[in-house]
N, C-alpha and C positions, 0 to 999 in steps of 0.2 A: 503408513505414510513415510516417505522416505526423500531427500535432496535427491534431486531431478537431475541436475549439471553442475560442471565446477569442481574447485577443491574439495570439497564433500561430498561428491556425487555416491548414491547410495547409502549413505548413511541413515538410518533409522531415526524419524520423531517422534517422540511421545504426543500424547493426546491428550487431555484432561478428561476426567470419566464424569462429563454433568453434559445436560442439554445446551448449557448457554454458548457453547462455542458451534462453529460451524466450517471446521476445515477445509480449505480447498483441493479441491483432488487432483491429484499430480497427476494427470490429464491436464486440464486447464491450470494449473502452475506451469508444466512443457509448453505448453499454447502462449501461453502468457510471457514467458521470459525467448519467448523463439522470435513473437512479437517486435519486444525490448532490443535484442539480441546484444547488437555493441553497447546499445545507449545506457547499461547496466555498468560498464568499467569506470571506476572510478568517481561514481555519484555519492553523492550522499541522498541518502535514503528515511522514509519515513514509512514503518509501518502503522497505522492509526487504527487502533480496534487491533490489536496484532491477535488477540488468540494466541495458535499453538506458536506465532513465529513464525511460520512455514514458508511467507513470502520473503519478509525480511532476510531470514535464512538464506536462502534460494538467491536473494539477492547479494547478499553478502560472500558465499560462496560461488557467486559467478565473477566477483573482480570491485565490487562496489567497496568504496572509499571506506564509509560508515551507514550503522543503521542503527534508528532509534524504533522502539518499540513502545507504543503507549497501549497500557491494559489496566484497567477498572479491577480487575479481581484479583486478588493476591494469588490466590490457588493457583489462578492461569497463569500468572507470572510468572508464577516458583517453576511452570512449565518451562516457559520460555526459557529462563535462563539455565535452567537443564540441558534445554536441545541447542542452548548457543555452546555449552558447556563441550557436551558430545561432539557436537563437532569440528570445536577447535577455533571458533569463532568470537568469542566472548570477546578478545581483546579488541574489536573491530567496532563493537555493539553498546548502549548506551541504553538500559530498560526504565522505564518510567513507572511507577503505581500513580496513576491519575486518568478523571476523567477526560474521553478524548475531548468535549465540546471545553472544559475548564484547561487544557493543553491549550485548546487554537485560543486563546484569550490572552493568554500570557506570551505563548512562545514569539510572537512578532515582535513585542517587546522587549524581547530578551534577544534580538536578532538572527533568532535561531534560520535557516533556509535551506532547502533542500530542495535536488533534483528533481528527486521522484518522489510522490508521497501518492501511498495504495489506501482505499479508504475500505476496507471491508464491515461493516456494523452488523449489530442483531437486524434480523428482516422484519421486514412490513411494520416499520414503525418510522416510519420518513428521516431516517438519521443519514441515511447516503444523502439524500437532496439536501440537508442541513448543512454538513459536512461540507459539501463542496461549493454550498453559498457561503458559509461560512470562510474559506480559503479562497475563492473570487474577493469576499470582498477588503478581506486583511490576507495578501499573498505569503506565506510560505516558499513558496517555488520560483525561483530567476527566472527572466524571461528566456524561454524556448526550456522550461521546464514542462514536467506533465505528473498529469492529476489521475490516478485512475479509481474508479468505484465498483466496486464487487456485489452485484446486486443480482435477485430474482428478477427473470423476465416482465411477473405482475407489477413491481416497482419500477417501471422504466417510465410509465407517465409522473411521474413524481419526479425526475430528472427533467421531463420534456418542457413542465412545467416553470423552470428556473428563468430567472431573467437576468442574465451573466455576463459581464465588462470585460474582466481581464483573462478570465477562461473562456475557450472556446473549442466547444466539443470537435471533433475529427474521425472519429470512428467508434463504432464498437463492435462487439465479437460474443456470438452467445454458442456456448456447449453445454446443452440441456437446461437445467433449470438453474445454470448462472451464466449468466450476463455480466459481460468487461463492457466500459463506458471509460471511453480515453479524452481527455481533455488537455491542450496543451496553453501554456501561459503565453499569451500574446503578448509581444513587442510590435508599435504598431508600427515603428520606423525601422525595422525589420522581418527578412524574410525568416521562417521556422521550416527550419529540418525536420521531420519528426520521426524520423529514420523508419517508415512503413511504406511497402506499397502500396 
């Protein structure tokens, strides 16, 4: 697994050696920031469920402002801040040991906000659909920001199912057995760029 584009382009990430994490394959990390393209310069960034980092990363070495990383497992953490480490990126980066759903509870209160925030979670346990009711209904993201969820194809009625105010899905994109789900923050008295054709 390696930075895909950017000031790090090619550099190598470590992985954590347990089941509980689920990397994205820098296949669908290219697809995925090719997607984003501009819309990645100078955001601030939220990885949620980060894992190895590899988005966040990815994001941070294509031009993005700041990123925070929230991860439940110290192991995985000690990862993360490794591969921020490696690549030179650490000063940019913000890691968290907390739970993501005990995150989205506090962080509005604490006025945290961000551009883009990537939701990838353990599968098949409805945490993406939670996740992104959960940020509809206390926002994180300025309007004409976007929300994206990292999910198995089986999990995508469990997004269909949401009943969503200030998000409002736009696309998605499936390569193989993961599926992107893009949602952007409505402003109703304006128009959203969402930089895709």
């Amino acid at each position: 697994m390696r930075v895909v584009g950017g000031t790090a382009r090619g550099r190598r990430l470590k992985a954590p050696m347990n089941d509980d994490t689920r990397p994205i394959m820098d296949r669908v990390r290219t697809a995925l920031f090719d997607i984003l393209s501009w819309r990645v310069e100078d955001t601030r960034f939220l990885d949620l469920f980060a894992g190895t980092g590899s988005v966040g990363i990815e994001a941070l070495s294509r031009g993005a402002a700041r990123a925070t990383f929230v991860e439940l497992s110290p192991v995985v953490l000690k990862v993360v801040r490794e591969n921020l480490t490696s690549t030179g990126l650490a000063d940019r980066a913000e890691t968290i040991h907390a739970d993501a759903f005990a995150f989205l509870r506090t962080a509005r209160a604490q006025g945290r906000e961000y551009d883009i925030v990537y939701v990838a979670p353990p599968q098949y346990q409805g945490l993406a659909a939670r996740a992104v009711a959960d940020l509809d209904a206390a926002p994180l993201t300025v309007p004409g920001g976007l929300v994206i969820a990292q999910v198995h194809p089986r999990e995508r009625a469990d997004l269909d199912d949401l009943a969503l105010g200030v998000l409002r899905r736009y696309d998605e994109r499936r390569y193989g057995s993961t599926l992107l789900v893009f949602y952007a923050h409505h402003a109703p008295e304006e128009g959203i760029d969402h930089g895709t054709e």
